[in-house]
C-alpha positions as CSV (number, residue, x, y, z in Angstrom):
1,X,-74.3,6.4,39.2
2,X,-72.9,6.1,35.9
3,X,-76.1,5.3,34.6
4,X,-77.8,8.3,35.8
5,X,-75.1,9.9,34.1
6,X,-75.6,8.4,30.7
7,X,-79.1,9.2,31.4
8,X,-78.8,12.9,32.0
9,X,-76.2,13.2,29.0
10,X,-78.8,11.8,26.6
11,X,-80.5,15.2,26.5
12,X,-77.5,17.3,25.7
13,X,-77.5,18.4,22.0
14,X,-74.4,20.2,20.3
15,X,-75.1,22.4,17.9
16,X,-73.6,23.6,15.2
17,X,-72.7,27.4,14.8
18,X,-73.9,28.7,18.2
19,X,-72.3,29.9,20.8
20,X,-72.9,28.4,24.2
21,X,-73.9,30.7,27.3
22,X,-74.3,30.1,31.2
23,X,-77.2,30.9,32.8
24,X,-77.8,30.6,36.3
25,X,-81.0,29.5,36.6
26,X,-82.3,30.3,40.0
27,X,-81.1,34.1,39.5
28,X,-80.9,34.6,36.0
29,X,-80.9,39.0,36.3
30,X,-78.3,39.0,38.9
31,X,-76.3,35.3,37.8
32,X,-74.5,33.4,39.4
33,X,-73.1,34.7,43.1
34,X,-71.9,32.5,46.0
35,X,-74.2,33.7,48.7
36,X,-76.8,32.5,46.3
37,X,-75.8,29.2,45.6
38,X,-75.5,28.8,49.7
39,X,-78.8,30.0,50.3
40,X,-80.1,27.1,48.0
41,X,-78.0,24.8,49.4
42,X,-79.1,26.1,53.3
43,X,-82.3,27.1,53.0
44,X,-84.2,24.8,51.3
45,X,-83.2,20.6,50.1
46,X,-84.6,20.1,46.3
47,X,-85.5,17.1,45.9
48,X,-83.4,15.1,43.7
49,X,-85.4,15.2,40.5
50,X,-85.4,18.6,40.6
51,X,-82.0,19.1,40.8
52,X,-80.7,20.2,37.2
53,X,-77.6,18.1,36.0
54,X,-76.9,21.3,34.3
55,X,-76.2,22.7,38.1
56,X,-73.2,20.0,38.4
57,X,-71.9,19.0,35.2
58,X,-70.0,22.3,33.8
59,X,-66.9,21.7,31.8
60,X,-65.5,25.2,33.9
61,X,-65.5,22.7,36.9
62,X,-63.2,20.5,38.0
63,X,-64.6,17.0,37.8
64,X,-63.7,16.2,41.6
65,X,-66.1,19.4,42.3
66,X,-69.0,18.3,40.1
67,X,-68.9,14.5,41.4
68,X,-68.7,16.3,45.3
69,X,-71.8,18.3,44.8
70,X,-73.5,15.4,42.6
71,X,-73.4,13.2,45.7
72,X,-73.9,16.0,48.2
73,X,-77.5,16.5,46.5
74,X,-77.9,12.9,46.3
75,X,-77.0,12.0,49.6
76,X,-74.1,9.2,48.9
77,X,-71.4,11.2,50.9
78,X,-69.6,8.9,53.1
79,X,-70.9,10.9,56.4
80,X,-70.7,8.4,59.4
81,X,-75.0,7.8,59.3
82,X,-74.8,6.7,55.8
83,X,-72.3,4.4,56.8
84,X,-74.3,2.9,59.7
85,X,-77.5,2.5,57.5
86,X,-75.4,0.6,54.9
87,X,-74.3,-1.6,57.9
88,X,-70.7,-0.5,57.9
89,X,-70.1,1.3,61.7
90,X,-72.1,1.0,64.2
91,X,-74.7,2.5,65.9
92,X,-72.3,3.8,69.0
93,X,-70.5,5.0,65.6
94,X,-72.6,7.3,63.6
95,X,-72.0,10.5,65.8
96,X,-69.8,13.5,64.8
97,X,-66.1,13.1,64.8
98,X,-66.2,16.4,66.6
99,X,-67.0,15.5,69.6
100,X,-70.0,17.4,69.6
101,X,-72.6,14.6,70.3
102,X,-74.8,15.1,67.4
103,X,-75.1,12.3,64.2
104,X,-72.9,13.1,61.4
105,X,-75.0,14.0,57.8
106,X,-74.5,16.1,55.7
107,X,-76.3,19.1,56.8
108,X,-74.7,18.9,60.1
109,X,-71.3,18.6,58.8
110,X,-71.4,21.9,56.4
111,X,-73.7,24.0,58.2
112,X,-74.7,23.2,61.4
113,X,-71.7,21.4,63.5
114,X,-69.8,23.8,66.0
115,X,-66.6,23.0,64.5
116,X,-67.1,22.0,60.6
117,X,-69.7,24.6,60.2
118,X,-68.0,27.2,61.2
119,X,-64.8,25.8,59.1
120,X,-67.4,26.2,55.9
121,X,-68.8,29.5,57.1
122,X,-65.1,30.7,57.0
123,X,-64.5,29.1,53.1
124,X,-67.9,30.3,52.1
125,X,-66.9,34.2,53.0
């Protein structure tokens, strides 16, 4: 991971004499607005090239919050399924710790689980 990160840094240029901007790029008339980020995030999974680091790596973010959504999109979150495919848990394992029967990724944990889901739903309003 930190190479990826060297990696993506490479690009950045700083330049002298001009003022940086933010621009959200997936709505750049209307900028950036919560139920627009979650609508990218629940209605459609980029793939991971197409991810821009730019989307992560802001300075006006807390670090913890950029490395949380860096391995979101990149599926490396600790969720119970990537823990039995690395060989960790086991199979009787991998299922929500909800109770609700289903396997525990990350798609089920922030949007679709009974409990978690609605817990985000609720942070997300």
């Amino acid at each position: 991971m930190v190479d990826e990160c060297k990696t993506l840094l490479l690009t950045v240029v700083l330049q002298v004499d001009i003022d940086d901007g933010l621009t959200w790029i997936p709505d750049p008339a209307a900028g950036y607005i919560v139920i627009g980020a979650y609508r990218i995030l629940t209605y459609r999974t980029p793939p991971h090239d197409c991810v821009s680091a730019d989307l992560f790596w802001r300075k006006e973010v807390p670090l913890i919050v950029s490395m949380f959504a860096w391995r979101l999109f990149r599926n490396r979150l600790s969720t119970k399924m990537n823990l039995f495919r690395r060989g960790i848990i086991s199979h009787e394992a991998r299922f929500c710790v909800s109770g609700c029967g289903l396997q525990e990724i990350e798609n089920h944990l922030f949007l679709t689980c009974s409990l978690f889901g609605q817990i985000w739903q609720l942070v997300r309003n």
